[in-house]
C-alpha positions as CSV (number, residue, x, y, z in Angstrom):
1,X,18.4,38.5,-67.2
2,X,16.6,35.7,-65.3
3,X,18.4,33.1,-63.1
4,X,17.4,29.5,-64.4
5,X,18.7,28.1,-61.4
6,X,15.3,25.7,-60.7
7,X,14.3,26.1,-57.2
8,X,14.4,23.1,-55.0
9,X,11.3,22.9,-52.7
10,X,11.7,20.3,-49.8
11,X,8.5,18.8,-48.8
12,X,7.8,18.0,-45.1
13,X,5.9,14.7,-44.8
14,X,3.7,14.8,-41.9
15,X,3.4,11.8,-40.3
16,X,0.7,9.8,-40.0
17,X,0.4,9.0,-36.7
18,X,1.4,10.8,-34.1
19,X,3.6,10.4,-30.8
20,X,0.3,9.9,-28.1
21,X,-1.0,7.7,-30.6
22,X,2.5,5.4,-31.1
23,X,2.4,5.5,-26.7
24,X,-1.0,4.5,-26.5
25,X,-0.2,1.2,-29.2
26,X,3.0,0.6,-27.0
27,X,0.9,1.1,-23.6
28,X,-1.8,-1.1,-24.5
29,X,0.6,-4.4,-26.2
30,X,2.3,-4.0,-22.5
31,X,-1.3,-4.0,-21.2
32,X,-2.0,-7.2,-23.3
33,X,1.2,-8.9,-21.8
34,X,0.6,-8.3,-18.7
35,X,-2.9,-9.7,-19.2
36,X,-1.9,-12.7,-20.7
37,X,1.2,-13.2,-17.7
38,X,-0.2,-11.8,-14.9
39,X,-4.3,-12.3,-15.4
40,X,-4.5,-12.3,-10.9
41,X,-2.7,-8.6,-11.2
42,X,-6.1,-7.2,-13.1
43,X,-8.2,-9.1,-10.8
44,X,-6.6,-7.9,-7.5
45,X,-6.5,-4.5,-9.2
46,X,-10.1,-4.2,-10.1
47,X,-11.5,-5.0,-6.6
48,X,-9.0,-3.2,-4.8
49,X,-10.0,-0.1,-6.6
50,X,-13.7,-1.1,-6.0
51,X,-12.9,-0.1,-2.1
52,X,-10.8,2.8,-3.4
53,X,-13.9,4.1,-5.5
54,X,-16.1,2.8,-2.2
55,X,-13.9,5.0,0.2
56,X,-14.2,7.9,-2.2
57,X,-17.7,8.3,-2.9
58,X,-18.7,7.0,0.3
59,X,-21.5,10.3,1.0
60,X,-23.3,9.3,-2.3
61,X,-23.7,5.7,-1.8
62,X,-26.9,5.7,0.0
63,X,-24.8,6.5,3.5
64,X,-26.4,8.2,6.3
65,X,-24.2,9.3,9.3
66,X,-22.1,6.5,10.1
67,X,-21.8,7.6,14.0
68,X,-25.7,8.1,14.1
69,X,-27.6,6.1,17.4
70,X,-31.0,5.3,16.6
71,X,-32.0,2.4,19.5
72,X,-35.0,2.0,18.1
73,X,-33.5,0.5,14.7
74,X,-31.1,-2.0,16.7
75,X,-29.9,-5.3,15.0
76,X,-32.4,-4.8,11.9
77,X,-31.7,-7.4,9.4
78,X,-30.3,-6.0,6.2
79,X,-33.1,-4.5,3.8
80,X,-33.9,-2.0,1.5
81,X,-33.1,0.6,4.1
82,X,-30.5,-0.6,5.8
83,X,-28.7,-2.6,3.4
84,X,-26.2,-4.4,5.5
85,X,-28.4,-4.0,8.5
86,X,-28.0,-2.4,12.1
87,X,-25.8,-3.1,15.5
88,X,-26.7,-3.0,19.0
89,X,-27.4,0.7,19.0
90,X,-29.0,1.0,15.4
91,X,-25.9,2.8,13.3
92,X,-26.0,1.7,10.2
93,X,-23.9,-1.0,9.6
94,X,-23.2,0.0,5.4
95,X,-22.8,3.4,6.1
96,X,-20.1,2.7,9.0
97,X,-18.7,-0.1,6.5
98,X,-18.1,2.9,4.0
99,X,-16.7,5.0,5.6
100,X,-14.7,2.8,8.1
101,X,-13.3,2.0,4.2
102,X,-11.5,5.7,4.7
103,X,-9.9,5.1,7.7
104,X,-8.3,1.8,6.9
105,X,-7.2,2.3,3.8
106,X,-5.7,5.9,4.7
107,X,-4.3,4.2,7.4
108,X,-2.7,1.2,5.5
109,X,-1.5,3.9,2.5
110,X,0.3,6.0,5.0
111,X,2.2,3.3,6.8
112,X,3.6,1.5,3.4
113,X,4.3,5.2,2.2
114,X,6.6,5.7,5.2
115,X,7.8,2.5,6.0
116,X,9.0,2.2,2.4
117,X,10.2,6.2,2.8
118,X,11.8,5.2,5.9
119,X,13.4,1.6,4.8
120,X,14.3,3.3,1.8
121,X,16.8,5.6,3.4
122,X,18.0,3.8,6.4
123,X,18.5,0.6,4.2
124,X,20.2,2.4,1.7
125,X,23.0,4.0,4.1
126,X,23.2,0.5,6.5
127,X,23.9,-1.5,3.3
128,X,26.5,1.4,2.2
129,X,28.5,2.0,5.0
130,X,29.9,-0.3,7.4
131,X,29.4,2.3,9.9
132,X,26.4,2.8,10.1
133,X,25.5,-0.2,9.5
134,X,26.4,-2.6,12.8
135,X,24.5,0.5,14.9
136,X,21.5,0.5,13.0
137,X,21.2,-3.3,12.1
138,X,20.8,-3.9,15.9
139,X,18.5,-1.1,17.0
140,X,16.5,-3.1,13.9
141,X,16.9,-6.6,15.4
142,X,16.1,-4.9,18.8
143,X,12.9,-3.6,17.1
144,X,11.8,-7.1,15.8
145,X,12.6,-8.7,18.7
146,X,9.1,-7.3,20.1
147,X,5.8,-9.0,18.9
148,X,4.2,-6.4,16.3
149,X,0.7,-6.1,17.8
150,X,2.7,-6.0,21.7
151,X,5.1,-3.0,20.6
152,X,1.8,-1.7,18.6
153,X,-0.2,-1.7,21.7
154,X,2.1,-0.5,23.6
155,X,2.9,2.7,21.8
156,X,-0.5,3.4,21.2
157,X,-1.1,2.9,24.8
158,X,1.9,5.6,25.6
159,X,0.9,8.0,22.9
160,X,-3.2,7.9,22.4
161,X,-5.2,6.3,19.9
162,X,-5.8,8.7,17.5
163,X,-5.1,8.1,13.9
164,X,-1.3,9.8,13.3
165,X,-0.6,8.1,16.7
166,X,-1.3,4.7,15.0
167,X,0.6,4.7,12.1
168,X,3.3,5.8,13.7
169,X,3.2,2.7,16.0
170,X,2.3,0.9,12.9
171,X,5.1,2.1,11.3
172,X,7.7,1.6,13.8
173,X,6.6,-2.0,14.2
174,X,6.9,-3.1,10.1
175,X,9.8,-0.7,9.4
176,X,12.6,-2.8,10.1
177,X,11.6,-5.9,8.4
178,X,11.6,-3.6,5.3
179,X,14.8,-2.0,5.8
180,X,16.7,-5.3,6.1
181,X,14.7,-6.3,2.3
182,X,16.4,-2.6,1.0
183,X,19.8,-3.5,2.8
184,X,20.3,-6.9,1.5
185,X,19.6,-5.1,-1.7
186,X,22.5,-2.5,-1.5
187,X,24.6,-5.0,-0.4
188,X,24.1,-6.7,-3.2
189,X,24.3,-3.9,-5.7
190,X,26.5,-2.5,-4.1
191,X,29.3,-5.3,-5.3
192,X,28.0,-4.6,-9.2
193,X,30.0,-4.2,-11.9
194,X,28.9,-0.9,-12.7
195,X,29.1,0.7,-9.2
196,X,33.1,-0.9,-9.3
197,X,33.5,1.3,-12.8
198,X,32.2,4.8,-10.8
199,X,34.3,4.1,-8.0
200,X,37.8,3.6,-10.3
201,X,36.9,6.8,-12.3
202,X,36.8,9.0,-9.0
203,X,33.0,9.6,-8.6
204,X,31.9,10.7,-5.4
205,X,30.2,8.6,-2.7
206,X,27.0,10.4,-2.9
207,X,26.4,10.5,-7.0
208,X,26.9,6.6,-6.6
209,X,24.6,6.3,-4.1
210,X,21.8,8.1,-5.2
211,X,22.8,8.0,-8.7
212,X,23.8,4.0,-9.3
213,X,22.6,2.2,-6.4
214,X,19.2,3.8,-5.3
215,X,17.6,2.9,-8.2
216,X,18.3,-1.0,-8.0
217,X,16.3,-0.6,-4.8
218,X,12.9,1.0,-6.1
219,X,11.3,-2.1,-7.4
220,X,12.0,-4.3,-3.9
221,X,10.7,-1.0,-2.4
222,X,7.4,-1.1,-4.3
223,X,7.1,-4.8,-3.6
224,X,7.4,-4.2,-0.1
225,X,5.1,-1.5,0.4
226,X,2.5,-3.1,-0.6
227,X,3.1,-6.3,1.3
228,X,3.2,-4.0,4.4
229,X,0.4,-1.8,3.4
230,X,-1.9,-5.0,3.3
231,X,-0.2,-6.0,6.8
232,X,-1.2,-2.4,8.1
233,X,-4.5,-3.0,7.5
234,X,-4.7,-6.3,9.5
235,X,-2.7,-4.7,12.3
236,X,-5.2,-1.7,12.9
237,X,-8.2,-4.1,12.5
238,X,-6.4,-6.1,15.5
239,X,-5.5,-2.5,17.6
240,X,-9.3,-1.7,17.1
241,X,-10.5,-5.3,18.3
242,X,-8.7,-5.2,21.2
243,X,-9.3,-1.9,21.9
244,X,-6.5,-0.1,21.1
245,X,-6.9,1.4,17.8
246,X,-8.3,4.9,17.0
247,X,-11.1,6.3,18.9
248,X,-14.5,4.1,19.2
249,X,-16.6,7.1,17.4
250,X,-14.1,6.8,14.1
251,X,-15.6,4.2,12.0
252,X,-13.2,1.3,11.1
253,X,-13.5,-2.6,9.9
254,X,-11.9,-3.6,13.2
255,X,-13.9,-1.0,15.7
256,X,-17.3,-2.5,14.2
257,X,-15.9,-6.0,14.3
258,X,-14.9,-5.1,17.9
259,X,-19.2,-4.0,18.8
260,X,-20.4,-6.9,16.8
261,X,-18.6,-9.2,18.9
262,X,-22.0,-8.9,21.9
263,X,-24.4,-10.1,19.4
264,X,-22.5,-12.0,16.9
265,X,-24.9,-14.7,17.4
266,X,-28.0,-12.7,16.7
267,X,-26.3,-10.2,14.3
268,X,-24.0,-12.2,12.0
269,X,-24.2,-8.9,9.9
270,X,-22.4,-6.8,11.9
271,X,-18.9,-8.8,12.2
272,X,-19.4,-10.6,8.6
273,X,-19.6,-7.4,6.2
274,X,-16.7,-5.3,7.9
275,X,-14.7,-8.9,8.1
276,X,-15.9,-9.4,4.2
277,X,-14.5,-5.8,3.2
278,X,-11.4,-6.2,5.1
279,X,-10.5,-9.6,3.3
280,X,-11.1,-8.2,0.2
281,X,-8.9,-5.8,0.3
282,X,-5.9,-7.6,2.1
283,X,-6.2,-10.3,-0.5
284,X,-5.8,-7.8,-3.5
285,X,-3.1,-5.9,-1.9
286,X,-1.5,-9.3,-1.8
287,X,-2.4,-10.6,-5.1
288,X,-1.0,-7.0,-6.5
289,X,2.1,-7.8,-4.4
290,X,3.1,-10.7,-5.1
291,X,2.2,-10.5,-9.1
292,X,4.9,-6.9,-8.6
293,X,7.0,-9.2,-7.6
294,X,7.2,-11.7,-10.3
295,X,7.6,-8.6,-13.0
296,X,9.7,-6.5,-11.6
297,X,12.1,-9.5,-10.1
298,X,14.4,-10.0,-12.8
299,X,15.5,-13.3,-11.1
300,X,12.1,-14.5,-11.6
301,X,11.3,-13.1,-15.1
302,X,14.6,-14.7,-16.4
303,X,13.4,-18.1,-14.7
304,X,9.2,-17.4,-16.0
């Protein structure tokens, strides 16, 4: 005997689109948004990865050695072979522009990567604890009590001017501007509502740290890297001017702008492309800043 049960087949519907493609529509209306509020963000963006790109492919961008004397060649105008022209000893001024790119963005990268890494930490624990905060609070003030470029100078003076030597004394120098921007932070977040809840249900002092007040701190973090990574820059473009950056053989905007200074009135080349690169980039760090800022503030989106 047959069973007549019918059989019920259940039919999986594959769906039409699928999960990249549903991120990729979400990703690009954010993009859209972003574009329509925050136009300058694409703009500094764009150029500043110009340098990145610049920095990176520096030996395929008709570059020959940046360090290279050729006296014979000495303040050529630009031209076809030397395209930003020569200094006082014939090195090639877009070759040294290049890859003097390397060494000031590296430079300005590492110090807002450890300043923030730094201000992250202390700021988080001075805004936390009482205790530590009245000890560290005035070693900070003592800190930026000193001139930046004097306490720079100084330390690189002590230490040597080779690269790790100057972002340290970069470093120490902006540090403690940015832990005071995390601190007010914690102290702030630290009063929330939801911190208040963890406390009354018994969670311990390090999950609501890490857990609940840590995070309210990344986006003024990320603001204020890049505001210092900008002001790195400028500050090893000064060490190098006045001598005190890395090592005269290294390539960087300030070093050149430092040589061109003999013949800036028969080379304008030699100070004004270095000077040109290094505004460019300063300004889009800034513009990228300050447009980080005004999305990630919620203060100011509420108010926008």
């Amino acid at each position: 005997m047959q069973d007549s049960t019918p059989s019920i087949q259940i039919e999986t519907q594959v769906p039409e689109r699928s999960v990249w493609a549903d991120r990729w529509k979400s990703t690009r209306k954010t993009l859209r948004r972003l574009w329509r509020k925050h136009p300058m963000l694409y703009v500094g963006v764009f150029f500043l990865s110009i340098m990145v790109l610049m920095a990176i492919l520096a030996p395929f961008l008709n570059t020959v050695d940046p360090i290279k004397v050729a006296p014979a060649n000495r303040l050529l105008p630009p031209s076809g072979d030397h395209w930003f022209g020569t200094d006082f000893v014939g090195r090639d001024v877009w070759s040294r522009a290049v890859y003097g790119a390397r060494n000031s963005l590296s430079i300005g990268a590492a110090v807002a990567l450890a300043s923030a890494a730094s201000a992250g930490i202390i700021g988080l624990f001075a805004g936390y604890s009482r205790k530590f905060d009245e000890v560290i609070m005035r070693i900070m003030d003592a800190l930026m009590s000193i001139p930046n470029i004097l306490l720079a100078i100084a330390l690189v003076s002590i230490a040597g001017g080779s690269i790790p030597n100057v972002i340290g004394a970069i470093t120490l120098t902006v540090a403690p501007r940015a832990v005071r921007v995390i601190r007010s932070q914690v102290l702030s977040l630290k009063e929330a509502v939801y911190v208040d809840a963890a406390r009354a249900i018994g969670a311990k002092t390090s999950r609501i740290v890490f857990l609940h007040v840590f995070p309210g701190t990344i986006a003024p973090m990320i603001v204020t890297a890049t505001i210092i990574g900008a002001g790195a820059i400028v500050v090893e473009a000064v060490l190098s001017f006045l001598g005190a950056g890395p090592p005269p053989e290294i390539p960087s905007w300030g070093t050149m702008m430092a040589d061109g200074r003999r013949t800036i009135s028969q080379a304008m080349w030699v100070v004004g492309f270095p000077g040109m690169f290094l505004t460019i980039t300063v300004l889009s760090v800034n513009i990228i800043g300050d447009n980080l800022r005004d999305i990630l503030d919620p203060k100011l989106r509420r108010s926008g």
